[in-house]
Backbone as ProteinMPNN parsed JSONL, in Angstrom:
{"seq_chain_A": "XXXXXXXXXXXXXXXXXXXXXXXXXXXXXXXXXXXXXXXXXXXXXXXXXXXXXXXXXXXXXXXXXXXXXXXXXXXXXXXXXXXXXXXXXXXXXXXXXXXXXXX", "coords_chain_A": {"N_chain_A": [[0.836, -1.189, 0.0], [0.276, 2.547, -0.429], [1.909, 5.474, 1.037], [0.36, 8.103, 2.519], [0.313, 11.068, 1.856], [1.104, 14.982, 2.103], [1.726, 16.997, -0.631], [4.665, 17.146, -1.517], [7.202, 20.127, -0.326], [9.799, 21.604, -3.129], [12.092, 21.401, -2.23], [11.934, 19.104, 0.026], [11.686, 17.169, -1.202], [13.696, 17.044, -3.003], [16.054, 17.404, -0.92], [15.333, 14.717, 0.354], [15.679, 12.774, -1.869], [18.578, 13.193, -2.561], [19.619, 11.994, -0.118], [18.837, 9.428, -0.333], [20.684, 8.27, -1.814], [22.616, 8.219, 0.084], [24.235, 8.746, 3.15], [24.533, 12.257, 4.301], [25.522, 15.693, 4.541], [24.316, 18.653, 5.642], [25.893, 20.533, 3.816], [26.824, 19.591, 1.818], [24.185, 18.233, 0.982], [22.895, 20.55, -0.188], [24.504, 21.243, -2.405], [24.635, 18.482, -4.041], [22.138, 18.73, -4.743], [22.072, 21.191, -6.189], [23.752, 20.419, -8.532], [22.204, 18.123, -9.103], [19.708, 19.116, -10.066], [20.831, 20.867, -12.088], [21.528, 23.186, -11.571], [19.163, 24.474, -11.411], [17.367, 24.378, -8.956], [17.799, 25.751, -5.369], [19.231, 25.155, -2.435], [19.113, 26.979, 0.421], [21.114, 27.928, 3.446], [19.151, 28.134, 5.737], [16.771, 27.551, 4.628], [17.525, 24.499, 4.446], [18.223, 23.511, 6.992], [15.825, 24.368, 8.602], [13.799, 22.819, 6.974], [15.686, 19.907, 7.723], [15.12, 19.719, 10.116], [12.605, 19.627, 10.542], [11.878, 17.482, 8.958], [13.155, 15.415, 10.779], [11.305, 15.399, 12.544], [9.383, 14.118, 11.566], [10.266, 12.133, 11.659], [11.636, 11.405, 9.188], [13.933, 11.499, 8.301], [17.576, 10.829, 10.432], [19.512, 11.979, 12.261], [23.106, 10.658, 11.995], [26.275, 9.369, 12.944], [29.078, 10.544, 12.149], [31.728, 8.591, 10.803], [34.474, 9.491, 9.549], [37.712, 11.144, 9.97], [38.146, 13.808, 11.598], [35.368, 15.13, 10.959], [33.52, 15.534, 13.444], [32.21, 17.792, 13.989], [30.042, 18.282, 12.008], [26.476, 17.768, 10.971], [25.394, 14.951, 9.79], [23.034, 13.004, 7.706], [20.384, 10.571, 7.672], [18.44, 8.988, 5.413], [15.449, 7.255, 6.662], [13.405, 4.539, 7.096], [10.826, 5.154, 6.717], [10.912, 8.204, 5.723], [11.98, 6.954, 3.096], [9.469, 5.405, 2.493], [8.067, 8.221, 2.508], [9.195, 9.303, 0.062], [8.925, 7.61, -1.731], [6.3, 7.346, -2.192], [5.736, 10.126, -3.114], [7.017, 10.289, -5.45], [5.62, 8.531, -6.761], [3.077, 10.122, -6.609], [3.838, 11.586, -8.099], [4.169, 11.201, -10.766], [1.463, 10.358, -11.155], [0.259, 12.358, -11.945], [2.158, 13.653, -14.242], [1.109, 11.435, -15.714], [-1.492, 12.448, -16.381], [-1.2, 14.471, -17.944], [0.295, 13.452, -20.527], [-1.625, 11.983, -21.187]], "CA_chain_A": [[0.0, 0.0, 0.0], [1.387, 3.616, -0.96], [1.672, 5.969, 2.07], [-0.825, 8.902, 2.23], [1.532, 12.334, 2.124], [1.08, 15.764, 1.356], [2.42, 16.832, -1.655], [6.107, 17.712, -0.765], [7.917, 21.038, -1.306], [10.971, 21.046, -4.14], [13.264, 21.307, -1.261], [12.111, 18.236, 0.541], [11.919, 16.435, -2.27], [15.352, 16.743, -3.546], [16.716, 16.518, 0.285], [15.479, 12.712, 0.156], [16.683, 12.152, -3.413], [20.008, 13.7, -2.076], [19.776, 11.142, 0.676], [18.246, 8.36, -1.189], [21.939, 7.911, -2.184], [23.475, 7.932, 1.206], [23.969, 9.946, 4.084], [25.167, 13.219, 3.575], [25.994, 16.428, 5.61], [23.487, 19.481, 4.883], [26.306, 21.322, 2.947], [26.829, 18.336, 0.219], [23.024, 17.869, -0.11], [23.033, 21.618, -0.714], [25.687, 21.335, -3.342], [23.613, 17.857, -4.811], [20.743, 19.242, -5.012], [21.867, 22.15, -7.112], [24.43, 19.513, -9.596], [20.61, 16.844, -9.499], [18.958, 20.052, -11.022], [21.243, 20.961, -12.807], [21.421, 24.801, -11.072], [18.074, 25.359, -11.296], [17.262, 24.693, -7.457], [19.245, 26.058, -5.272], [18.699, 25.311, -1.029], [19.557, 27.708, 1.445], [20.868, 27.108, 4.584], [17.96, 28.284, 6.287], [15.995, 26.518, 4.379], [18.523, 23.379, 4.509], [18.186, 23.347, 8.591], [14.523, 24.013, 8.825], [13.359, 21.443, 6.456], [15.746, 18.974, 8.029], [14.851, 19.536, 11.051], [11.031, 19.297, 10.203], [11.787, 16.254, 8.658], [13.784, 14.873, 11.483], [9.506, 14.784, 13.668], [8.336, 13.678, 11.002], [10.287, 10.826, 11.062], [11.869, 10.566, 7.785], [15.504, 11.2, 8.468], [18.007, 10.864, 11.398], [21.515, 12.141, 12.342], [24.022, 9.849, 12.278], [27.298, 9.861, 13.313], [30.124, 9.87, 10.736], [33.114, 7.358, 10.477], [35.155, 9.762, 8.84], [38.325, 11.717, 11.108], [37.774, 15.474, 11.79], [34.248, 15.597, 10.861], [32.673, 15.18, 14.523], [30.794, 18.897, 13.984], [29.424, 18.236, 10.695], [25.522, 16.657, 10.888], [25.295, 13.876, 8.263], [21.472, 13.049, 7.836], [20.646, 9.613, 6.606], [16.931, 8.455, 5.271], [15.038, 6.521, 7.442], [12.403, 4.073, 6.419], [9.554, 6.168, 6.863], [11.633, 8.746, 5.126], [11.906, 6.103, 1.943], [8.055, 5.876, 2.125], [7.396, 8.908, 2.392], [9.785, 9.765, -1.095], [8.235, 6.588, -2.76], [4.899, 8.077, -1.939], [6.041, 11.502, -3.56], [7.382, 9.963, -6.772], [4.095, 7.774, -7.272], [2.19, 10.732, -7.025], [4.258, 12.945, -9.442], [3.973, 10.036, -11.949], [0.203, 9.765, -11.649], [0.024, 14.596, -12.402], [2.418, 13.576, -15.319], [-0.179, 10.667, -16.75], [-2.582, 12.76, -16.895], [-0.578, 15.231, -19.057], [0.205, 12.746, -21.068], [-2.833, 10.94, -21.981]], "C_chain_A": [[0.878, 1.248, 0.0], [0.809, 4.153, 0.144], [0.794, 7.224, 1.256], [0.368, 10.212, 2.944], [0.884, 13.54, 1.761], [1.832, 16.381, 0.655], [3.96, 17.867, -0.806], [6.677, 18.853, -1.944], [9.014, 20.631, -1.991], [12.112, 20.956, -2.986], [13.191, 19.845, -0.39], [12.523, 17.396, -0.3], [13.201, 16.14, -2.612], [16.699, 16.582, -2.397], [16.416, 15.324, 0.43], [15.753, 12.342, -1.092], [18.042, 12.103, -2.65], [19.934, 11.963, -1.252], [19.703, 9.81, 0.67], [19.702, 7.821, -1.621], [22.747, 7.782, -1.563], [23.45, 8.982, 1.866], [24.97, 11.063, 3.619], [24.641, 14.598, 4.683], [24.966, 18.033, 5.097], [24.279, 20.613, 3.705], [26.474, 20.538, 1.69], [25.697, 17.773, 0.065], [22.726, 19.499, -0.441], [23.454, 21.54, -2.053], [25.179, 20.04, -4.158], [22.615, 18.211, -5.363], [20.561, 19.971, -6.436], [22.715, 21.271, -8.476], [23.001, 18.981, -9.836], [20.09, 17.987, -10.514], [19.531, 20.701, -11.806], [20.994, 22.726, -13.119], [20.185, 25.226, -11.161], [16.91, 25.272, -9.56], [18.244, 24.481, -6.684], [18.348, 25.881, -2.684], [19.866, 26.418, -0.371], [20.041, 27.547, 2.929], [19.871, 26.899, 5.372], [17.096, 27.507, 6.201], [16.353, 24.563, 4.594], [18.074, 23.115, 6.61], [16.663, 23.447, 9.159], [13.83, 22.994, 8.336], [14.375, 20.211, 7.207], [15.431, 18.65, 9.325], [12.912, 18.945, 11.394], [10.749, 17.894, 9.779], [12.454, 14.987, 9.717], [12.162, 14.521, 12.26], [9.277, 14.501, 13.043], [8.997, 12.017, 11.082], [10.97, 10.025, 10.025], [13.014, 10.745, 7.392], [15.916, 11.376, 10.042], [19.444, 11.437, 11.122], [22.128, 11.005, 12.716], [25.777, 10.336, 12.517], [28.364, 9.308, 12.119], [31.515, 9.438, 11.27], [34.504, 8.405, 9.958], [36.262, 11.059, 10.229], [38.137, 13.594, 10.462], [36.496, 15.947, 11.325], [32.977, 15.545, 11.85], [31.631, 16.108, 14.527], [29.961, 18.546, 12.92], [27.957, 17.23, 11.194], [25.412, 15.993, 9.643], [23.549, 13.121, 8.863], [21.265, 11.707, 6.876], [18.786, 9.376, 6.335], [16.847, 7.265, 6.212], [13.973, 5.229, 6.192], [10.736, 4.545, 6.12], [9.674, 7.278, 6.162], [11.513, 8.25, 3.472], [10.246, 5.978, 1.679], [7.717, 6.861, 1.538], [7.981, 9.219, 0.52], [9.013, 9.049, -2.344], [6.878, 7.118, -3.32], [4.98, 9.241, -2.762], [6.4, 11.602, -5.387], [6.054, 9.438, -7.595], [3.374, 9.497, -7.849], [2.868, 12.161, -8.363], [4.343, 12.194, -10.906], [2.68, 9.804, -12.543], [-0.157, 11.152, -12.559], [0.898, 14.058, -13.505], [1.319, 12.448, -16.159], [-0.787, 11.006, -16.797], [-2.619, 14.423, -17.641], [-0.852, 15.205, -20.256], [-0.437, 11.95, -22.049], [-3.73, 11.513, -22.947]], "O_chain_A": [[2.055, 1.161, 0.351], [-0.313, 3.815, 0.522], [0.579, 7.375, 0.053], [0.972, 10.259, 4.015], [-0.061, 13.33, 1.001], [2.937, 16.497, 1.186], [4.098, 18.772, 0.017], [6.74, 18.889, -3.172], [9.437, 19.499, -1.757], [13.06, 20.203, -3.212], [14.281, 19.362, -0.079], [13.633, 16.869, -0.222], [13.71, 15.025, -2.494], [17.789, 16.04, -2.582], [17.395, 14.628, 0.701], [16.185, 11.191, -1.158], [18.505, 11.057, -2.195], [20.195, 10.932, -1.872], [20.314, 9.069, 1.439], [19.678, 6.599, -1.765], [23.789, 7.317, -2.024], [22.884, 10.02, 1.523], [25.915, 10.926, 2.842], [23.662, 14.548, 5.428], [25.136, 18.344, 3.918], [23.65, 21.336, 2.933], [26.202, 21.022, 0.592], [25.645, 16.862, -0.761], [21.977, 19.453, -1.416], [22.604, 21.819, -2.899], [25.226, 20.373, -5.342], [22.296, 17.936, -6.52], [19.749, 19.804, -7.346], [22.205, 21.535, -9.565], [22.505, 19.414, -10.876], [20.074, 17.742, -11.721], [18.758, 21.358, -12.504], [20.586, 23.345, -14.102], [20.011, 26.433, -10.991], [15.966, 26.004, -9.263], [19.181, 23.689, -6.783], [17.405, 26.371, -2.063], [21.06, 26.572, -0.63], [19.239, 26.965, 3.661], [19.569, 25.773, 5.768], [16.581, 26.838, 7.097], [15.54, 23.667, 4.823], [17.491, 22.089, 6.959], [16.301, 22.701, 10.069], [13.237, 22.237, 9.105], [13.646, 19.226, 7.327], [15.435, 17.483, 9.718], [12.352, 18.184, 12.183], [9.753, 17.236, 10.078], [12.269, 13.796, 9.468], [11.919, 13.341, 12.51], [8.165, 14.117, 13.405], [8.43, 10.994, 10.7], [11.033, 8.81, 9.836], [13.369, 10.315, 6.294], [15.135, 11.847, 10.869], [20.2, 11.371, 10.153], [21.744, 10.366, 13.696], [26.286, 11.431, 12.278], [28.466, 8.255, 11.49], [32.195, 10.039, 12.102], [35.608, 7.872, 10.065], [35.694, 11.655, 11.144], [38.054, 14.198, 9.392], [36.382, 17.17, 11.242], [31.804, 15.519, 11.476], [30.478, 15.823, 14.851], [28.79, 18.603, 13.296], [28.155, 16.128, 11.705], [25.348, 16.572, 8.558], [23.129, 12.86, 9.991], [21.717, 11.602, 5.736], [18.007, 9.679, 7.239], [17.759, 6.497, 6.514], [13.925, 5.172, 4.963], [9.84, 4.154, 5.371], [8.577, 7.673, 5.768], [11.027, 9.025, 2.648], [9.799, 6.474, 0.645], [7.203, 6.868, 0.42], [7.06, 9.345, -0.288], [8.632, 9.513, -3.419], [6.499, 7.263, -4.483], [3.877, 9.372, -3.293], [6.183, 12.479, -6.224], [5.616, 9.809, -8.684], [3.226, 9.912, -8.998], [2.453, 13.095, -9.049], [4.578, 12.76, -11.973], [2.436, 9.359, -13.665], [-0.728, 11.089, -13.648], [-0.014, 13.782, -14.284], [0.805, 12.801, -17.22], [-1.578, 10.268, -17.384], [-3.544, 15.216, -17.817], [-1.53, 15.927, -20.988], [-0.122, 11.46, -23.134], [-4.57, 10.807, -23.505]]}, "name": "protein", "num_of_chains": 1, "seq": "XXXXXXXXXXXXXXXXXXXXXXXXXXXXXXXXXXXXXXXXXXXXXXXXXXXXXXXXXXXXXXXXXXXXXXXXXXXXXXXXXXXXXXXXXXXXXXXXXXXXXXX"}
C-alpha cells in the first residue's frame, strides 16, 4: 500500500533524493541538489536546517554519526524508512500529475 503524504515542497523532495543515495551532511546535499537540477534549485541554509529539522519529527531522516576523522561537527542526515516511504509516496504521485498530461 502507498503511504498517504502531502504533496512535498521542491526542497524536501530533492533533500530525500540527495539522501536516497546515502547519508550526507546538509552542505553536500546543498551542493547535490543544485548539480541533481542541474542549477536550477538552489537550497539555502535556512531553508537546509529548517526542512531537516522538520523532517527529522516527522520521522523521515536521522543524524548519524560519521566514520570519517575530523568531521565530529558536521551533521550527516541519513533516510530513514519512513523517510523512503514517504519519497516513494512523492514519486508515485508525481507520476500519476504527469499521466494525466500525457494521456
Amino acid at each position: 500500500m502507498t503511504m498517504k503524504t502531502e504533496p512535498m515542497s521542491e526542497s524536501y523532495f530533492y533533500i530525500l533524493l540527495c539522501l536516497s543515495k546515502g547519508a550526507n551532511h546538509g552542505y553536500g546535499i546543498m551542493r547535490m541538489t543544485e548539480d541533481l537540477s542541474e542549477g536550477t534549485v538552489k537550497i539555502g541554509s535556512g531553508t537546509m536546517y529548517g526542512a531537516t529539522s522538520n523532517m527529522m519529527k516527522k520521522g523521515w531522516i536521522t543524524e548519524v554519526v560519521s566514520d570519517e576523522p575530523g568531521s565530529e561537527k558536521k551533521r550527516l542526515y541519513s533516510l530513514t524508512e519512513l523517510g523512503k516511504e514517504a519519497f516513494k509516496a512523492e514519486i508515485e504521485r508525481l507520476k500519476r500529475m504527469i499521466a494525466t498530461v500525457t494521456e
